[in-house]
C-alpha positions as CSV (number, residue, x, y, z in Angstrom):
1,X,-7.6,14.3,4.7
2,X,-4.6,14.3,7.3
3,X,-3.2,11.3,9.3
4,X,-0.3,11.5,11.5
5,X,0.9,9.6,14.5
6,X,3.4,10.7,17.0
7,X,5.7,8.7,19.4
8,X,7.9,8.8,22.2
9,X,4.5,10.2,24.9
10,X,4.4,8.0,28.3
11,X,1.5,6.1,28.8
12,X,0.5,8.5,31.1
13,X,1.5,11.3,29.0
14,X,-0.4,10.4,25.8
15,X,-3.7,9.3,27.7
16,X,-3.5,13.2,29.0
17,X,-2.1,15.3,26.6
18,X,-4.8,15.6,24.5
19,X,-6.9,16.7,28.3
20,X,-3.6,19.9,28.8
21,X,-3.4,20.9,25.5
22,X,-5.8,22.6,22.3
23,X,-6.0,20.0,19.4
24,X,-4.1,21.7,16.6
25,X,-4.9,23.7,13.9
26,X,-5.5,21.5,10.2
27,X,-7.2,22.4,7.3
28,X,-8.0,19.0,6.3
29,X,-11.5,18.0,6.4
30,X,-11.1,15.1,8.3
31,X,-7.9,14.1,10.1
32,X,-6.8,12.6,13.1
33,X,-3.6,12.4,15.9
34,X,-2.3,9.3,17.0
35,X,0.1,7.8,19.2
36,X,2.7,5.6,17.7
37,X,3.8,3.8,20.2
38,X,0.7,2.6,22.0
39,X,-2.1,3.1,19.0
40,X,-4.3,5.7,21.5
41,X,-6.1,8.6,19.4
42,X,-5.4,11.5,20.7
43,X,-7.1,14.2,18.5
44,X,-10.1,13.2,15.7
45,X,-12.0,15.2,13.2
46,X,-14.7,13.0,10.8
47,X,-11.9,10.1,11.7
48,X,-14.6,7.7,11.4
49,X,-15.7,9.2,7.6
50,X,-14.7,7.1,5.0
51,X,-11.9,9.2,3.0
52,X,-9.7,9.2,-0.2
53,X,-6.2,7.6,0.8
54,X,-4.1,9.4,-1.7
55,X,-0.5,8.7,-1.7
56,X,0.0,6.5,1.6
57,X,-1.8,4.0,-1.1
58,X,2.2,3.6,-1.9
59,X,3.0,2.6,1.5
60,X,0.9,-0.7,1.0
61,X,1.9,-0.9,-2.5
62,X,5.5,-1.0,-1.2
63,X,4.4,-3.6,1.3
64,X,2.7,-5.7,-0.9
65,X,5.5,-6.0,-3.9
66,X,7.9,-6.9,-0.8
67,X,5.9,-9.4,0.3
68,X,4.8,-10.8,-2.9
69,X,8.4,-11.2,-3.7
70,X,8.8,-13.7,-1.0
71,X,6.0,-15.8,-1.6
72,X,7.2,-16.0,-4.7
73,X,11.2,-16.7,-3.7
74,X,12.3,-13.5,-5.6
75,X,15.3,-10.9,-4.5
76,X,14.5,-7.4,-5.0
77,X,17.8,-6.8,-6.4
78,X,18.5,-9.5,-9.0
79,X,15.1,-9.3,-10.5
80,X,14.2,-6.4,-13.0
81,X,10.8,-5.6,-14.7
82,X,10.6,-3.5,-17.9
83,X,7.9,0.3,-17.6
84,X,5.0,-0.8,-19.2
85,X,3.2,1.8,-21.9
86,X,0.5,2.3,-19.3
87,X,3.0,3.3,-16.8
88,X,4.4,6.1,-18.5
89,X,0.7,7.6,-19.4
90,X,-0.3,8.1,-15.5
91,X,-0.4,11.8,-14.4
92,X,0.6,13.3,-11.2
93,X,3.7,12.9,-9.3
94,X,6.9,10.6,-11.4
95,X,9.7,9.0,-11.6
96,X,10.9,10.3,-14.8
97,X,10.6,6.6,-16.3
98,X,10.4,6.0,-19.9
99,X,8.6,3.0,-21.7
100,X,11.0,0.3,-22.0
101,X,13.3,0.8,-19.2
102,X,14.5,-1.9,-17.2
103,X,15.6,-1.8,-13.7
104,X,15.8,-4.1,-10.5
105,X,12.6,-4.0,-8.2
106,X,14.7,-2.2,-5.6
107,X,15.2,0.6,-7.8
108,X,11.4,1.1,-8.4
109,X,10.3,0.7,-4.9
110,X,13.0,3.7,-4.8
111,X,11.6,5.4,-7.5
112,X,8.0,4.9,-5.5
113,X,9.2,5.9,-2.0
114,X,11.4,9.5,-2.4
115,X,9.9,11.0,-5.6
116,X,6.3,9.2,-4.9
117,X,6.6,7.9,-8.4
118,X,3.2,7.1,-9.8
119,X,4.8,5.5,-12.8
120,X,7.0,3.5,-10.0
121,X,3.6,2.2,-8.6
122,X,2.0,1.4,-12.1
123,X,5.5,-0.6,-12.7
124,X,5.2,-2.4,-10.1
125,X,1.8,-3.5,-9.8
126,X,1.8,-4.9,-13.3
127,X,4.7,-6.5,-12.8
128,X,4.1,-8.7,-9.1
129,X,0.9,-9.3,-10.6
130,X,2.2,-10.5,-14.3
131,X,5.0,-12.9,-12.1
132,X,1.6,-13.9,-9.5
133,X,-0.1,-15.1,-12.8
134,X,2.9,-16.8,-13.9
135,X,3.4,-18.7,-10.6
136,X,0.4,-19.8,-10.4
137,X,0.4,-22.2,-13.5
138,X,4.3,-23.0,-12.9
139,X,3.3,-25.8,-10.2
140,X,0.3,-27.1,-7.6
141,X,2.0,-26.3,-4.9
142,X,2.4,-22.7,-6.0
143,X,-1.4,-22.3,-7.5
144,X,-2.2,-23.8,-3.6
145,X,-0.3,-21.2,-1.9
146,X,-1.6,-18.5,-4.8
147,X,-5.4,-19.0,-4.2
148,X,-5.0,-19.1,-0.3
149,X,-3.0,-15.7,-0.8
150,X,-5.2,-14.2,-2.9
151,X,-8.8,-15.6,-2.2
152,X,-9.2,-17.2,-5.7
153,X,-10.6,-20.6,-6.7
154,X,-11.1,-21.2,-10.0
155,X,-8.7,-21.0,-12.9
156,X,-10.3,-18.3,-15.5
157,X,-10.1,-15.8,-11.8
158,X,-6.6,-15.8,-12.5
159,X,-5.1,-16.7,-16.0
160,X,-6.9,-14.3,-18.0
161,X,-6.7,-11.5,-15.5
162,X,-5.1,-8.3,-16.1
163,X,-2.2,-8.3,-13.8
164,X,-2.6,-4.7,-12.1
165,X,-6.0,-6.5,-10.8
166,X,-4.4,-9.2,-9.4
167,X,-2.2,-6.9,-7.6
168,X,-4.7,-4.5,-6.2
169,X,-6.7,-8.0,-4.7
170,X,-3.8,-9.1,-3.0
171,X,-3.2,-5.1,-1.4
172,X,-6.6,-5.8,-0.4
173,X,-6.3,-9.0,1.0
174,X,-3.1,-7.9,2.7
175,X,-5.2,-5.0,4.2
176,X,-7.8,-6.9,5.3
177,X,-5.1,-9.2,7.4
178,X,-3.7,-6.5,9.0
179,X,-7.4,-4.7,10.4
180,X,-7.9,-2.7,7.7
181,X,-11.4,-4.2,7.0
182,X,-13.0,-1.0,5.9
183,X,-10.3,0.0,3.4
184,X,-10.4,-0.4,-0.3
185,X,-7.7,-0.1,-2.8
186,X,-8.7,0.2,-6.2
187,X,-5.1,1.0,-7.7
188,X,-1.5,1.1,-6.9
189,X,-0.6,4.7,-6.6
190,X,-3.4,6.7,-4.7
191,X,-5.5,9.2,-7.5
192,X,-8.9,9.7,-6.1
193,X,-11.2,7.1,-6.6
194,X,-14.8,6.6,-5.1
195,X,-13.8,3.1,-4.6
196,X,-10.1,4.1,-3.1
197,X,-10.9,4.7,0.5
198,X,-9.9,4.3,4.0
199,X,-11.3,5.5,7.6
200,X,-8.2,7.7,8.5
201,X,-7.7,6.8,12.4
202,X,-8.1,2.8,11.4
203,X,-6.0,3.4,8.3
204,X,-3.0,6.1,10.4
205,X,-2.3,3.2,12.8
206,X,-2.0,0.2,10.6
207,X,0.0,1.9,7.7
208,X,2.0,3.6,9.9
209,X,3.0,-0.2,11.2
210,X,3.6,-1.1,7.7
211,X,5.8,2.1,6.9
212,X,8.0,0.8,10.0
213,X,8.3,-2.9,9.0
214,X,9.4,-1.6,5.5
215,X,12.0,0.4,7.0
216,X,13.0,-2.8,9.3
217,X,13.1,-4.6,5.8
């Protein structure tokens, strides 16, 4: 699948550019064309299919470390995690980590972003979600803030969960807040999943937002 948005089109002009002009020419079986600035499709094909979301899983991923951190009152630059075994067996697209290493959370989310580092994602997901876990038996006022943030009542939910898990239920409560109701993460870096999907119009306009509040961040 194919998502894309473009900005900088008028009102006028993006209401009637897709009337002047030929929708392009993509190979992707279902894709779609959106304006940036004021959210308007412009081009569709099978936009409303339910679709694999592949590496702009990182995008949230991204998003939800970042804001993780501040729930939890930690800087991205003083605190390190260590690459868990797990991390270092993912295929596909890395970050040249090795098992052990130990950098600062800005360094991953680095290590995520340019080389789209699978091992980055794993990283980071087990770690947000091992410090989540943590919080939420440091303090009440923390295990409040923790079950509103991640929709969970009950103590066994949480304190014998495997951290990736808690991770991937707060991307999805995240996604949920921000309109993606008919998305579903099922892990932190994007392999293909029949439970890892997205509708790509719904999906191009609301990560597309997130991509430019990360940048603002």
């Amino acid at each position: 699948s194919f998502i894309s948005t473009c900005s900088g089109l008028s009102k006028e002009s993006s209401s009637s550019y897709s009337q002047q002009l030929n929708p392009p020419v993509v190979s992707a079986y279902s894709w779609s064309l959106v304006d940036g600035q004021t959210g308007e499709l412009i081009w569709a094909k099978d936009a409303n299919e339910r679709t694999e979301i592949a590496s702009l899983t990182k995008i949230m991923t991204a998003y939800t470390v970042i804001k993780s951190l501040k729930l939890l009152k930690k800087d991205r630059i003083t605190t390190f995690l260590t690459v868990p075994h797990r991390a270092v067996q993912v295929i596909g697209t890395s970050a040249n980590l090795s098992e052990g290493d130990r950098l600062a959370i800005i360094d991953l989310l680095y290590g995520l972003m340019l080389p789209s580092g699978n091992d980055s994602a794993v990283t980071l997901a087990e770690g947000c979600g091992k410090f989540m876990i943590d919080a939420w038996g440091s303090n009440k006022v923390m295990k409040n803030k923790l079950e509103k943030y991640l929709n969970i009542k009950s103590v066994k939910d949480i304190s014998s969960a495997d951290p990736m898990d808690i991770f991937i239920r707060c991307m999805n409560r995240i996604a949920t807040k921000i309109g993606l109701s008919k998305t579903c993460f099922s892990n932190p870096h994007g392999p293909v999943s029949y439970t890892h999907l997205t509708l790509p119009t719904k999906a191009q306009v609301q990560i597309s937002v997130v991509a430019v509040s990360l940048k603002k961040k």
